[in-house]
KEGUGU-130947 format. One record per residue (C-alpha): residue number from 1; residue in one letter; z, y, x. Coordinates in steps of 0.2 Angstrom, whole numbers, plus 2048, in hexadecimal, padded with zeros to 3 digits. Example, Ala and Ser with C-alpha at 12.3 -4.5 7.8 and 13.67 -1.06 7.14 Angstrom:
// residues 2
+------+------+-----+-----+-----+
: resi : resn :   z :   y :   x :
+------+------+-----+-----+-----+
:    1 :    A : 827 : 7EA : 83E :
:    2 :    S : 824 : 7FB : 844 :
+------+------+-----+-----+-----+
//
This chain:
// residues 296
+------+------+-----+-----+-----+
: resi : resn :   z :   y :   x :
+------+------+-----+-----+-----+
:    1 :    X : 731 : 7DA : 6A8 :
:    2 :    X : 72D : 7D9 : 6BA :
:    3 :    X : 72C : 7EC : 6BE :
:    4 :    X : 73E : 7EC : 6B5 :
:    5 :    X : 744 : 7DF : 6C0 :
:    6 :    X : 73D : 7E6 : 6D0 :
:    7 :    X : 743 : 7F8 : 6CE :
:    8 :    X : 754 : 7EF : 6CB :
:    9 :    X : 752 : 7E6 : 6DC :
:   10 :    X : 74D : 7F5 : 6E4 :
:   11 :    X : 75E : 7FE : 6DB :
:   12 :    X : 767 : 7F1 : 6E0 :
:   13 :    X : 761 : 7F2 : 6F2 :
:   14 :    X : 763 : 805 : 6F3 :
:   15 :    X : 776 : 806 : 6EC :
:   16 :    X : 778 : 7F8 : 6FB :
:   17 :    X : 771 : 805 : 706 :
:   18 :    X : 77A : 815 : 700 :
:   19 :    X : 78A : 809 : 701 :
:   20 :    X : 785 : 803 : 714 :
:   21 :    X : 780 : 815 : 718 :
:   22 :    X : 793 : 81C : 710 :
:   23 :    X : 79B : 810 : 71A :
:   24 :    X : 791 : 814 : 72C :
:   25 :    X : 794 : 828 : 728 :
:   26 :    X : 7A7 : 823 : 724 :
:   27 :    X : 7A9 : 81B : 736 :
:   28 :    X : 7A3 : 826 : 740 :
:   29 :    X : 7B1 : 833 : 73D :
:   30 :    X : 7BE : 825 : 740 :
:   31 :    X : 7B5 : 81F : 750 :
:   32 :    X : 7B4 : 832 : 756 :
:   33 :    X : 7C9 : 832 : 751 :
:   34 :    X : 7CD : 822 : 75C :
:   35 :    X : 7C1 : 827 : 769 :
:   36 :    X : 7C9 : 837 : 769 :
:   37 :    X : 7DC : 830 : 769 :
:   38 :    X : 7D8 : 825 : 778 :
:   39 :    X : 7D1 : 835 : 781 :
:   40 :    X : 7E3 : 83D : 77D :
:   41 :    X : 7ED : 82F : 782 :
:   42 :    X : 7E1 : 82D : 790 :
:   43 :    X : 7E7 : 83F : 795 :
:   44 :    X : 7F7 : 83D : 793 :
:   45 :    X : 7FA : 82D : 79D :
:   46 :    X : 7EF : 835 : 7AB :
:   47 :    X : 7F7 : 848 : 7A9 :
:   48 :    X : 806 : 841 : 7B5 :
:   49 :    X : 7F9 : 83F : 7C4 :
:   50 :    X : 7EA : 84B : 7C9 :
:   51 :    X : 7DE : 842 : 7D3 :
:   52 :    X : 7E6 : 848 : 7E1 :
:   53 :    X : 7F7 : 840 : 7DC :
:   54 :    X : 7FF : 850 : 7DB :
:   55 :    X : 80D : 851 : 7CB :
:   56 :    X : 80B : 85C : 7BD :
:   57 :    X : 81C : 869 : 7BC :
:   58 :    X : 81F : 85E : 7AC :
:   59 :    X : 81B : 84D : 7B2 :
:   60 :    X : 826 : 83C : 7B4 :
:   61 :    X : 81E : 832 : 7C1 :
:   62 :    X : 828 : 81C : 7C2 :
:   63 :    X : 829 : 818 : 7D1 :
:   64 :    X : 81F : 805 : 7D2 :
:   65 :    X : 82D : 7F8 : 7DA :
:   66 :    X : 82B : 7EA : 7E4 :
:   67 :    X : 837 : 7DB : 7E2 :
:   68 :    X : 837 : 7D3 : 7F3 :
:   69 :    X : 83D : 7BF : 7F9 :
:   70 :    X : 84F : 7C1 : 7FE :
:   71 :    X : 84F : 7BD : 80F :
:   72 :    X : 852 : 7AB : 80F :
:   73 :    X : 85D : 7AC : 821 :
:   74 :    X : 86D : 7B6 : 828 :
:   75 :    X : 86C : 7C7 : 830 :
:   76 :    X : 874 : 7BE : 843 :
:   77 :    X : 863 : 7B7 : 845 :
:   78 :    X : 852 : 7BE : 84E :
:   79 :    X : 843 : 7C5 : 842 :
:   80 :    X : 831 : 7CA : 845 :
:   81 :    X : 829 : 7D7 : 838 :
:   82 :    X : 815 : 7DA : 83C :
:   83 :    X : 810 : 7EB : 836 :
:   84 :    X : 800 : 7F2 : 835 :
:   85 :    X : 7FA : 805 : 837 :
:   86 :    X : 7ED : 80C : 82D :
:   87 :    X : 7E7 : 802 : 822 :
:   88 :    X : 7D8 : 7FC : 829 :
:   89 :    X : 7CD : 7EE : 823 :
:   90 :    X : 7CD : 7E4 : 830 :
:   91 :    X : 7E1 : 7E1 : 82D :
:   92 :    X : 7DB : 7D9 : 81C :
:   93 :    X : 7CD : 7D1 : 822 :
:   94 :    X : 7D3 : 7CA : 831 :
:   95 :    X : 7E5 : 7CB : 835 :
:   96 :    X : 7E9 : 7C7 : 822 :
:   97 :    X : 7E2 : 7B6 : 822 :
:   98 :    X : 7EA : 7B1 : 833 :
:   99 :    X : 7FB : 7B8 : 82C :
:  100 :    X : 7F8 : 7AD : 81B :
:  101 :    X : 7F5 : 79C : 827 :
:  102 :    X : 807 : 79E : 830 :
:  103 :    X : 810 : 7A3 : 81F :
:  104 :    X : 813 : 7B4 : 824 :
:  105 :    X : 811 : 7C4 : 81B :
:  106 :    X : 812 : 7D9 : 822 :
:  107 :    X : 813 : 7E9 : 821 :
:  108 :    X : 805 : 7F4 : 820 :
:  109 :    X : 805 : 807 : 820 :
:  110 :    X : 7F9 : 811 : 816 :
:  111 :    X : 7F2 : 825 : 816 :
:  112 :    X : 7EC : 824 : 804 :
:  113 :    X : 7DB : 831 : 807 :
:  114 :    X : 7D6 : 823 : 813 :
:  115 :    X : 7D6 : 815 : 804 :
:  116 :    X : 7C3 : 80F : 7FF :
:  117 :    X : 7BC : 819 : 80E :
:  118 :    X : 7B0 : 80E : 81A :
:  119 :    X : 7BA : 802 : 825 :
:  120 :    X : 7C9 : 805 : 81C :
:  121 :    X : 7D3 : 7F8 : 80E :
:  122 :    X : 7CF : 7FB : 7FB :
:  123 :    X : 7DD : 7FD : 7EF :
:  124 :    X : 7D8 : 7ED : 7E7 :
:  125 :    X : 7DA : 7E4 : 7F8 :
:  126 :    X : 7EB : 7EE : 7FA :
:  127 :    X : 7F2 : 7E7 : 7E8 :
:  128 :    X : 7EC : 7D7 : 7F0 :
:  129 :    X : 7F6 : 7D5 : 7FF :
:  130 :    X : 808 : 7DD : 7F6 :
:  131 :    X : 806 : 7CF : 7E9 :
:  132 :    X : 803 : 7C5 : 7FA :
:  133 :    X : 813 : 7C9 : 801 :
:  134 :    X : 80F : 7D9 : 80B :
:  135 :    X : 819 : 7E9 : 808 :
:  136 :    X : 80F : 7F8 : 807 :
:  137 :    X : 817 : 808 : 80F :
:  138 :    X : 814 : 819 : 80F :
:  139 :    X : 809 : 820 : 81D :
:  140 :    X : 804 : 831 : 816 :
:  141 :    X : 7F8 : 839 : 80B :
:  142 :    X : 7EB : 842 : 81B :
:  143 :    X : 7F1 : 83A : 82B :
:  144 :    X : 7F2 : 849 : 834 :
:  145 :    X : 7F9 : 845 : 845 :
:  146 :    X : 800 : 85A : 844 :
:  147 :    X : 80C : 856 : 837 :
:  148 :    X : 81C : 856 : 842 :
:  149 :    X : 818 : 86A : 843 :
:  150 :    X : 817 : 86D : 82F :
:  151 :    X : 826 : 876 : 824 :
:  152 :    X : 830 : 86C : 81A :
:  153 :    X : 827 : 871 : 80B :
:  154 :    X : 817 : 86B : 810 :
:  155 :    X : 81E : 85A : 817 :
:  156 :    X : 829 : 857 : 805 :
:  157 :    X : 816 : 85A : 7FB :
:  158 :    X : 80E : 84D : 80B :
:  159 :    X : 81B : 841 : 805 :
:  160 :    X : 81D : 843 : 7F2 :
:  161 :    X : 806 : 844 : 7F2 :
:  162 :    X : 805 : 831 : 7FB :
:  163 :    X : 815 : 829 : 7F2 :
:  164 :    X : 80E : 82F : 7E2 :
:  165 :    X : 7FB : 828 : 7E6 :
:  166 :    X : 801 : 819 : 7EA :
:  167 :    X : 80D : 816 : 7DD :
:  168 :    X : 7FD : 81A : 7D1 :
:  169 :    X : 7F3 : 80B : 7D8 :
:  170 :    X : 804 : 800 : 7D4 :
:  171 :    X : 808 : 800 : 7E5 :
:  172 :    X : 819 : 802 : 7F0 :
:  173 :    X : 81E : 811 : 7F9 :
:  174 :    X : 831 : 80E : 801 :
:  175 :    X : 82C : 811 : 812 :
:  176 :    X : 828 : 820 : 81C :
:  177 :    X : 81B : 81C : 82A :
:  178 :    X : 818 : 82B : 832 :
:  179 :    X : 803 : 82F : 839 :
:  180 :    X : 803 : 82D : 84B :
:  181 :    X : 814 : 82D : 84E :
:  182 :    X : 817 : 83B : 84E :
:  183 :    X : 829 : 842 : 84A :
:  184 :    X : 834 : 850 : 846 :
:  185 :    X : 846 : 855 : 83E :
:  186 :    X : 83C : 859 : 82D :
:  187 :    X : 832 : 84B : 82D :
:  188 :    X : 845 : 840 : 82E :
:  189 :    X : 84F : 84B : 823 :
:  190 :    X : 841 : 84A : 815 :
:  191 :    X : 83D : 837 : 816 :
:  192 :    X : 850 : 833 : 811 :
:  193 :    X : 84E : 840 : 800 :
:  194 :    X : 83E : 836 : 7FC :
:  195 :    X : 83C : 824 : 807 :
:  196 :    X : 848 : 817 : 809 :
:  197 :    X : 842 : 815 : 81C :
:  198 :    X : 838 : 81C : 829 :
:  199 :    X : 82F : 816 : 837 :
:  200 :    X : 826 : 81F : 846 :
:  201 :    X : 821 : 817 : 855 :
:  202 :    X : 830 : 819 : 861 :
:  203 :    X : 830 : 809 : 86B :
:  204 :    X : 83D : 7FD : 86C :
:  205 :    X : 849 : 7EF : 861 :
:  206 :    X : 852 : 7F2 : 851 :
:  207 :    X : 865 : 7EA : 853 :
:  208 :    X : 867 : 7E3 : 83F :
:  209 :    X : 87B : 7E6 : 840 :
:  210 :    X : 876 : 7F9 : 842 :
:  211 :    X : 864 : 7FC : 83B :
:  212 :    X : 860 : 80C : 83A :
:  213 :    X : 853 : 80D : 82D :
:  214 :    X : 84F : 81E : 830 :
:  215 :    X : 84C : 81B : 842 :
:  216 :    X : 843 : 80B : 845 :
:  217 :    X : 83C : 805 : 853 :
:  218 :    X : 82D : 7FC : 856 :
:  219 :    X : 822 : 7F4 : 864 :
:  220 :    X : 810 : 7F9 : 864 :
:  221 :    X : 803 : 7EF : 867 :
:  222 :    X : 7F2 : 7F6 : 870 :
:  223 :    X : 7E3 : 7F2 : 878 :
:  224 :    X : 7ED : 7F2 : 889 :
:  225 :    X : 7F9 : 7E5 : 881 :
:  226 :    X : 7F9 : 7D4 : 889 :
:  227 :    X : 7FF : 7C3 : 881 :
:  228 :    X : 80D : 7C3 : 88E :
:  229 :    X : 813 : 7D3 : 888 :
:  230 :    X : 816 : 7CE : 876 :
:  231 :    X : 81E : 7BE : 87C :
:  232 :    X : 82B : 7C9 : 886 :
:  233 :    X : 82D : 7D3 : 875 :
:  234 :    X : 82F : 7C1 : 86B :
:  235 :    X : 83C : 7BA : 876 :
:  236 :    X : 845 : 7CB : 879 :
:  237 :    X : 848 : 7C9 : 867 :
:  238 :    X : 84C : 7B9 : 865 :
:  239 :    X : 85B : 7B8 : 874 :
:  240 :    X : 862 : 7C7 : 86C :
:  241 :    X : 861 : 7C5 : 859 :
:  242 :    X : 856 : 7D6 : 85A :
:  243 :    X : 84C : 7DB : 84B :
:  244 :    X : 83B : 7DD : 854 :
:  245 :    X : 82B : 7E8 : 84B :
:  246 :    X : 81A : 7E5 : 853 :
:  247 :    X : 80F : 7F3 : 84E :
:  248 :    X : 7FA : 7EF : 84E :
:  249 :    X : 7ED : 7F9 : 847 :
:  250 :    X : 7DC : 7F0 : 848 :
:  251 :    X : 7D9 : 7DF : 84C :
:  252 :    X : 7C9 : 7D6 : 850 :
:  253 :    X : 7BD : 7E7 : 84D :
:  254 :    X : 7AD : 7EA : 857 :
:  255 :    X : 7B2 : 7F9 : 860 :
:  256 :    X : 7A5 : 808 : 863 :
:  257 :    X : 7AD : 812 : 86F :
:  258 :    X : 7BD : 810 : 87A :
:  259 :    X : 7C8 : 81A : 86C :
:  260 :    X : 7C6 : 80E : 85D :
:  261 :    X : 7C8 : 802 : 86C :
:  262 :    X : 7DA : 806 : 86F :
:  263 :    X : 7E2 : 800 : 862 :
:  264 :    X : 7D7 : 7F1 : 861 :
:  265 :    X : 7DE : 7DF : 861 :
:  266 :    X : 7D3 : 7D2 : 864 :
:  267 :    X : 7D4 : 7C5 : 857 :
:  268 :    X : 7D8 : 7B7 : 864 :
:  269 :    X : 7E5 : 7C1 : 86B :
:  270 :    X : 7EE : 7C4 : 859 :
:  271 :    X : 7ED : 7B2 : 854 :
:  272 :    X : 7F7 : 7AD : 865 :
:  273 :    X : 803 : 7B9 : 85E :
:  274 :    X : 805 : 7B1 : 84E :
:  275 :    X : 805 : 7A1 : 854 :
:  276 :    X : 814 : 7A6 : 863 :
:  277 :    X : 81E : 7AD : 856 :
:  278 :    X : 81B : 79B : 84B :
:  279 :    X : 822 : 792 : 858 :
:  280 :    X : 832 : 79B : 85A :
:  281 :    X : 837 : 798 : 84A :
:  282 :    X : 839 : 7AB : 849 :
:  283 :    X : 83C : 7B0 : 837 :
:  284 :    X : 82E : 7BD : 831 :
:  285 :    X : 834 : 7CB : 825 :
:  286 :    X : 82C : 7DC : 81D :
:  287 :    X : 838 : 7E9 : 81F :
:  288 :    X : 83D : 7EB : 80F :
:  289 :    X : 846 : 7DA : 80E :
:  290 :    X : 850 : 7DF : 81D :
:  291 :    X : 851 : 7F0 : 814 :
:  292 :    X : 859 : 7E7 : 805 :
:  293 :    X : 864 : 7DC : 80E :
:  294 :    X : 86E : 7E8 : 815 :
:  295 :    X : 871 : 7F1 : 804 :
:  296 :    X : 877 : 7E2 : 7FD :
+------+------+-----+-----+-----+
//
């Protein structure tokens, strides 16, 4: 009687096991079929971008749009738009938070290959200061100071490479900022097929009754820059109704030689900036809501 009883535990157990072991080998192909579906779709959704950002012949690329603050004020009065070149992480790191403490927000032009690389933003930090209020523009895929003297084809692939990359990491990409400010007929004519605006680095003001967005002017601000310089600029603006664009690139870095020192601001010198232009009671915009005022 006990045998008996044993051998039909040991049945019992074993038709378990079969059953366990039917149900295991039974999963696998089902695991394999949605590991292999996610793959596909995986493909798919990717297949629209190489990792270079260039567009398959077949692909349908959305653009990622910003929804900006109307601008609260008329057009008859001054504004101020700080806009920053390059991307470097010393504009997040420094000149972000300073901004943040007024209220203000900017602009900030970024070459997409220099993205992640040492001294420069992350894309994460990027996402961070659009949902901040910063707009995002287009500076360009490589950078390359030489591209006033490229064919229209290769400035078109320039254009559609970096608005495609950024549009990828759910960024904006209205707004041409050309690399070194440098210039030319095709760089114009194929910024208005692509960009709703372009920007070198032609000094002077921008008269809001007859902006020209694909001709903006701007005020650069160097090494060689002094306080009393930017005040001039700020209260140009403000007895004229001017639209003014300061332009920085880093602020507050420890310089190694007297190039990166050039278009260095010191972080004391770019906080009495801010604060100059807080006390004016200047309105501060990104382009975009100028941009989108005038449409309306």
């Amino acid at each position: 009687m006990k045998n008996m009883k044993k051998k039909k535990t040991r049945n019992t157990v074993n038709r378990q096991d079969n059953k366990h072991s039917f149900l295991f080998w039974l999963a696998i192909p089902v695991l394999l079929f949605w590991v292999s579906l996610g793959y596909v779709i995986g493909l798919f959704r990717e297949s629209r971008l190489n990792p270079e950002g260039n567009a398959t012949a077949t692909s349908v690329v959305l653009s990622h749009f910003q929804e900006y603050e109307s601008v609260p004020e008329n057009l008859d009065k001054p504004v101020i738009t700080f806009w920053f070149d390059d991307a470097w992480l010393s504009q997040y790191m420094n000149a972000y938070p300073i901004l943040k403490t007024q209220g203000f927000s900017a602009a900030v032009g970024v070459p997409t290959s220099a993205v992640e690389a040492p001294n420069y933003v992350n894309w994460s930090q990027l996402r961070i200061l659009q949902e901040n209020g910063w707009e995002i523009t287009n500076h360009s895929v490589s950078h390359n100071c030489e591209m006033d003297s490229w064919n229209e084809e290769a400035v078109l692939n320039e254009y559609q490479k970096s608005k495609l990359i950024l549009w990828k990491n759910k960024l904006a990409s209205d707004i041409f900022v050309s690399p070194c400010g440098v210039d030319s007929e095709i760089m114009r004519s194929a910024a208005k097929k692509m960009f709703l605006g372009y920007r070198t680095v032609d000094p002077g003001y921008n008269e809001l009754s007859g902006v020209d967005f694909y001709d903006l002017k701007v005020q650069n601000v160097t090494n060689q820059t002094k306080f009393s310089d930017v005040k001039q600029w700020v209260d140009e603006t403000k007895d004229n109704n001017y639209w003014l664009i300061i332009v920085f690139h880093k602020v507050g870095e420890i310089s190694k030689t007297l190039n990166d020192d050039e278009f260095n601001v010191t972080i004391d010198n770019f906080k009495d900036i801010v604060s100059y232009v807080k006390e004016q009671e200047i309105q501060v915009v990104i382009p975009s809501q100028i941009l989108q005022a005038k449409i309306q």
